[in-house]
N, C-alpha and C positions, 0 to 999 in steps of 0.2 A: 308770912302769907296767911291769909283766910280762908277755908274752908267754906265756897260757896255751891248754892243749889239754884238754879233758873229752870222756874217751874213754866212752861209755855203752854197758858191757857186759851187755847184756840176760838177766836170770838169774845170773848168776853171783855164787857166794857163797864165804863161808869152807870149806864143804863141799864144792866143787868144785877147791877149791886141793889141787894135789899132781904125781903124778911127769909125767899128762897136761901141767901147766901149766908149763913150768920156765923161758919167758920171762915170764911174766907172775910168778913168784915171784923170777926176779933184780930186775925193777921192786923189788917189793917187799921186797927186802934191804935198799932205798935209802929207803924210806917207809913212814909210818905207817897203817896200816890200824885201821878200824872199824867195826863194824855197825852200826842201824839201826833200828828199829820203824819197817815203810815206812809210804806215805802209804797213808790208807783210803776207797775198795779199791786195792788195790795194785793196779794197773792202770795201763799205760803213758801212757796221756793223763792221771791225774789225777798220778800219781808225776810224770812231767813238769811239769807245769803249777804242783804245788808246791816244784818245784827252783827253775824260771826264777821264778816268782813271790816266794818265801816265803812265802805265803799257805796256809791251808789250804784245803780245799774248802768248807766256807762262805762263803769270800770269794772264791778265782778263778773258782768256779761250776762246775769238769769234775768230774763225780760219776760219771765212768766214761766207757769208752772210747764210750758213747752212752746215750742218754737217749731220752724222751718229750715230743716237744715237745708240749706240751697247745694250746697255741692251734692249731695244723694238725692235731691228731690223728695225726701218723706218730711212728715209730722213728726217729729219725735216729743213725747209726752214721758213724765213723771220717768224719766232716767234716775240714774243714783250712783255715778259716779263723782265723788269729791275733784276729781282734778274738772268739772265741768267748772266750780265756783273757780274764778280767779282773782287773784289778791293772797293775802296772807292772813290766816285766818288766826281769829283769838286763840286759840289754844296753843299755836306755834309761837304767838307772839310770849305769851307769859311763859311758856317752856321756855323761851331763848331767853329772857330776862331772868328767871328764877327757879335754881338748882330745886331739882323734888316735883317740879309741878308738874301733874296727872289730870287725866280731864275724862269723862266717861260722857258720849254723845248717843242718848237712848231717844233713839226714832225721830230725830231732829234731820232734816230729808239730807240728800246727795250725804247720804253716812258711808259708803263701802268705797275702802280703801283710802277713807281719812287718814289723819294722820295723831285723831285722838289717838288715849292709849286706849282704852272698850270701845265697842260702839254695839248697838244691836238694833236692825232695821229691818223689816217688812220685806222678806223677796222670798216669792213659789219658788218652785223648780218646775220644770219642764220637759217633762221624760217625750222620748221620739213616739211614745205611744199617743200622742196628744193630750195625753192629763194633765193638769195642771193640781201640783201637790203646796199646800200651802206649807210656809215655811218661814224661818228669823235666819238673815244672814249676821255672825259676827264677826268680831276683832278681838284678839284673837281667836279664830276659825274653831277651835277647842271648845270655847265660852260655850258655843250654840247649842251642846249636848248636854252641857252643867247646868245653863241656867234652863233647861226643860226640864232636866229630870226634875229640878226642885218646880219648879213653876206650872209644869206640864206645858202643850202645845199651845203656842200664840192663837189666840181667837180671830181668825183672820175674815170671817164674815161678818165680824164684829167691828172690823177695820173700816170695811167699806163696801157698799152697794145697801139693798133694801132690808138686812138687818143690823146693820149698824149704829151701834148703841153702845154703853157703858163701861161692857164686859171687854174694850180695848183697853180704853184708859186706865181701867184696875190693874193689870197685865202691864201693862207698861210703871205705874205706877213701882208696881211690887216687883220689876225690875231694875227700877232706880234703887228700890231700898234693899234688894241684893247686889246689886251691883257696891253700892256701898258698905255691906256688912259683907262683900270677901273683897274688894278694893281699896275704897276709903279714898277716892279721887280726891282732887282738890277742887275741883268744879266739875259739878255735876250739870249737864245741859238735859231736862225731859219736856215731852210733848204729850202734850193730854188734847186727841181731838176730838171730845166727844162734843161740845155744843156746836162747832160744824154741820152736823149732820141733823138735828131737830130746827135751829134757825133757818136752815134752806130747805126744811121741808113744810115748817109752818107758819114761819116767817118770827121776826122780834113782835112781843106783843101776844100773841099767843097764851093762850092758859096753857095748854099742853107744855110751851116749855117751863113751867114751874117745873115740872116734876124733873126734869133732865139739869136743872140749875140744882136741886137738890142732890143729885147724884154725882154732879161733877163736883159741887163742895164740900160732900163728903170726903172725895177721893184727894183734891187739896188740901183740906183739913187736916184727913191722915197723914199726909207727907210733908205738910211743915211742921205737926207733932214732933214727925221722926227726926227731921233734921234741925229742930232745935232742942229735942234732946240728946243730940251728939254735937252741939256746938255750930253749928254749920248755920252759915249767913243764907237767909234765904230772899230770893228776888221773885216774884210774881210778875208776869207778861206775857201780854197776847201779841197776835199778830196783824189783827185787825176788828173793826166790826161790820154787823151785817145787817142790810136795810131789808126794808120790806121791797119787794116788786109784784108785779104784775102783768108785766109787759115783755116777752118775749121778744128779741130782734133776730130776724133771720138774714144775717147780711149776705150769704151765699147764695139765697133763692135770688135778693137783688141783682149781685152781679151775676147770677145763671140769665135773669130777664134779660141783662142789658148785651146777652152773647158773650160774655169774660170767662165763663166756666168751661173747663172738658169734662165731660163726663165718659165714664168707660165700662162699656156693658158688660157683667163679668157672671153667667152663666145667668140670665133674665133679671138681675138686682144692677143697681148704682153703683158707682165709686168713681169719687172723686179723682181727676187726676191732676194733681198739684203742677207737676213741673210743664205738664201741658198748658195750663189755663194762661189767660192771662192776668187775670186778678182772682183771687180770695185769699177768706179770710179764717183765720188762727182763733177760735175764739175761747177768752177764759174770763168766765163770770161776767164781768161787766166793762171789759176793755176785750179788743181785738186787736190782733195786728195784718196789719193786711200789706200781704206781700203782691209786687206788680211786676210781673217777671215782662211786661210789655212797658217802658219809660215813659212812655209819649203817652202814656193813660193817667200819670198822677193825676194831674190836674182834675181831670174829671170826673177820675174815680174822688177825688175830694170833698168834688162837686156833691157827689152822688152820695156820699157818706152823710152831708150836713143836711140833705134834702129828704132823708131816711126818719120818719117817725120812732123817736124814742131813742136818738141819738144826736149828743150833747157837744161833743167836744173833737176835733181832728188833731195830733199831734205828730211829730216827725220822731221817728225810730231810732234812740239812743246808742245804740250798738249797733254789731256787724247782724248779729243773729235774730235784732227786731225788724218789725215792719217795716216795710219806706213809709207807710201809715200807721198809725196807733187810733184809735176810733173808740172813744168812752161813751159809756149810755148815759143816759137822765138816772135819776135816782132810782125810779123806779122800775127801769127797764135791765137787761141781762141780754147776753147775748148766746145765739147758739150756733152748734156748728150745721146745724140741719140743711142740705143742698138738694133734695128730694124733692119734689113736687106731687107726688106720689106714693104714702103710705105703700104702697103694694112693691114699690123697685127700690124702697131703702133700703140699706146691705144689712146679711145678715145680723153682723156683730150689731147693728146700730139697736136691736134690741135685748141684747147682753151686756153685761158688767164686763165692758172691755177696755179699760184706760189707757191701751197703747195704740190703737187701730183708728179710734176715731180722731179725725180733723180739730179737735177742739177738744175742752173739759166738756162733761156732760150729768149735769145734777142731776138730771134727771136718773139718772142709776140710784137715786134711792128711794126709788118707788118699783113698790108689785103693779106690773097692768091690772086696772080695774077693772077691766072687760072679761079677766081668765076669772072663771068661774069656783076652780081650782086649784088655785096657786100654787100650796104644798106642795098636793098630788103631784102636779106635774116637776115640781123640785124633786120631791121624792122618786119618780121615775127616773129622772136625770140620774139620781146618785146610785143607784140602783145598777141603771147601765154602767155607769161608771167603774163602779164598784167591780163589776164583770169586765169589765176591759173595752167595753161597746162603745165606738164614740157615739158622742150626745152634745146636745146645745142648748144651754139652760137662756132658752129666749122668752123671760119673763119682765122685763124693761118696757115701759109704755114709751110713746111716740109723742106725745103730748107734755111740748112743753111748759104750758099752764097749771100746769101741778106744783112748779117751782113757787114757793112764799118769800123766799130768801134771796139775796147774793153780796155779793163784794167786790172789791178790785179797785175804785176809784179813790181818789186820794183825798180828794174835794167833799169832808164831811164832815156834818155835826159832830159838837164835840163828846157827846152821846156815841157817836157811835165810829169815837178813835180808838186803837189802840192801846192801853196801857203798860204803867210800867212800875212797879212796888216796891224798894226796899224798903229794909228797916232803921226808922230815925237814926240808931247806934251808928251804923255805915257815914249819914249824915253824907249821900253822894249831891248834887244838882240835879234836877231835875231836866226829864229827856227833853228836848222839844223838835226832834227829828227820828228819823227808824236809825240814821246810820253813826248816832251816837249810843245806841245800846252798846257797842262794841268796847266804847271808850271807858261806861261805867261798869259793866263786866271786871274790865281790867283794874279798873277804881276797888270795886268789892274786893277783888282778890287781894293785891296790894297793899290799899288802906291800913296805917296803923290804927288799929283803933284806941289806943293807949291817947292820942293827938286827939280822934274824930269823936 
């Protein structure tokens, strides 16, 4: 076996390659590079799930980074349970093939209660006082306290919401390269998602992301340093890439006009109620799924999908747990989950960094309202209360979709802005030309005699 590393650089494409990246292009002097048509929707939970898997999304079941559970009638978003993927995932597979094989899964999503041997992923806790404490869940449970003390605490506003920046992917980085110097897996899976968060705020093209191409290829640079001074085969891959937009779609203000939506008045604010409505829709980046708990509306709501400015494409829902509609935008559009009419009755959370509560993803969580005069302050008060025990509600999240420069999720794209996928010539694998053949060449790396290749 080979001792491999799959670095997953989140966004990053052949279009982002150049004088920003110049560690990341000596890698690639040494290896073979190739794009990709991603997985659909190019969405980090499903892209994943048909890396480790091979599987498409009809068969592992992630139809986006969240769905509609229809038997509870909620939105369920960014869960992390592993038994959610279904199939049989790479690391079972080459364990059941090959006595010794070890596999460490750092922050590659649905990690908890995998069945790597490490894993270490992203989860608060949630005390009954309503705090929410950030936190790393691991495998084994033990890990979580070892790899702090040497690391200190995960940078968890660094993860995500309005300062979300570099200091994640350092941290996770310099958790792979412990994870390896008291492990020594056989494959190492890490996720690095800092250009994520500057592409959809300022979109591809931007000067501003120079400086964040800069900071993400440092932090690659250092860790194929590391793992090719211990020998270790290393693979570079994203999960997708990201267009510029402009164009906001609000497909639930549609079907609130057309009378498909319930709304439920819950102390003078909105909220949606799902299993009441008769139609809406799921939205994540630049696909939705639109579930129609009323049959006898497809047709129309189809109608009404293609007759929607800044929406491209209608499709039928691959799984139990997708849409009966699937609904892609043009290039340049995104979609939102916005169903207010009314800045004044949108629910609270809708201006907090809250990834379980709302109806859809929401980019917009990486922006300060530009209208708070004093953003800090009012952070700073928040933590303050906190700090005392006081509940508080850090609603500093603008309402204004327009601020979004970025997105993803379609699968239909320039070859600029596919996916890639890196090893190095020695491997001497085929090149990818699908998402749900990463799985096959994973197992190639490992494998591969190189003595033959």
């Amino acid at each position: 076996m080979n001792r491999v590393a799959v670095i997953n650089v989140v966004g990053l494409t052949k279009s982002l390659l150049g004088e920003h990246t110049p560690r990341i292009n000596s890698y690639l002097e040494g290896a073979v590079l190739s794009s990709f048509r991603p997985a659909f929707p190019a969405v980090t939970c499903t892209a994943q799930s048909s890396y480790v898997t091979g599987q498409p999304v009809s068969e592992h079941g992630v139809v986006a980074n969240g769905w509609y559970d229809r038997e509870n009638a909620e939105v369920k978003f960014w869960k992390q349970s592993n038994h959610i993927v279904q199939g049989e995932k790479v690391w079972d597979i080459l364990r059941r093939e090959n006595d010794g094989f070890t596999c460490a899964k750092l922050f590659w999503w649905y990690n908890m209660y995998s069945t790597a041997d490490w894993t270490i992923t992203p989860r608060p806790m949630y005390p009954a006082d309503g705090r929410k404490v950030f936190d790393v869940y691991t495998q084994p449970m033990g890990m979580r306290e070892e790899v702090k003390a040497d690391l200190g605490e995960f940078p968890f506003p660094a993860f995500w919401g309005p300062r979300a920046g570099i200091d994640s992917s350092k941290w996770i980085a310099d958790s792979a390269m412990w994870a390896e110097d008291h492990h020594e897996p056989t494959l190492s899976l890490v996720y690095l998602p800092h250009l994520d968060y500057c592409l959809q705020q300022y979109g591809p093209g931007d000067e501003r992301v120079n400086v964040e191409l800069t900071q993400i290829d440092n932090v690659v640079g250092g860790l194929v340093d590391f793992y090719n001074d211990r020998g270790i085969e290393v693979i570079i891959l994203s999960e997708y890439g990201i267009s510029k937009v402009d164009q906001p779609v609000h497909l639930n203000r549609v079907f609130r006009e057309k009378g498909w939506i319930t709304i439920k008045d819950e102390l003078g604010l909105e909220l949606l109620d799902c299993g009441a409505s008769k139609v809406f829709a799921v939205a994540d980046h630049q696909a939705a799924h639109i579930y129609v708990n009323d049959k006898s509306l497809i047709d129309e709501v189809k109608k009404v999908l293609l007759e929607t400015e800044g929406v491209e494409e209608v499709r039928v829902g691959e799984h139990d747990r997708a849409g009966d509609l699937v609904a892609i935008s043009k290039e340049n559009a995104w979609f939102t989950y916005y169903y207010w009419q009314d800045d004044q009755v949108a629910p609270d959370f809708a201006r907090c960094v809250d990834i379980h509560r709302k109806v859809g993803y929401d980019p917009v969580e990486l922006f300060l309202d530009p209208e708070l005069k004093f953003p800090m302050l009012k952070v700073a008060k928040f933590l303050a209360k906190k700090k005392l025990g006081f509940r508080a509600m850090l609603d500093v999240i603008p309402l204004d979709a327009d601020l979004v420069k970025g997105s993803h999720g379609r699968d239909n794209v320039v070859e600029g802005e596919q996916p890639i996928f890196a090893t190095s010539k020695k491997l001497n694998l085929t090149e990818v030309s699908a998402a749900e053949q990463v799985c096959e060449r994973i197992i190639e790396a490992v494998t591969k005699d190189l003595k033959e290749g």
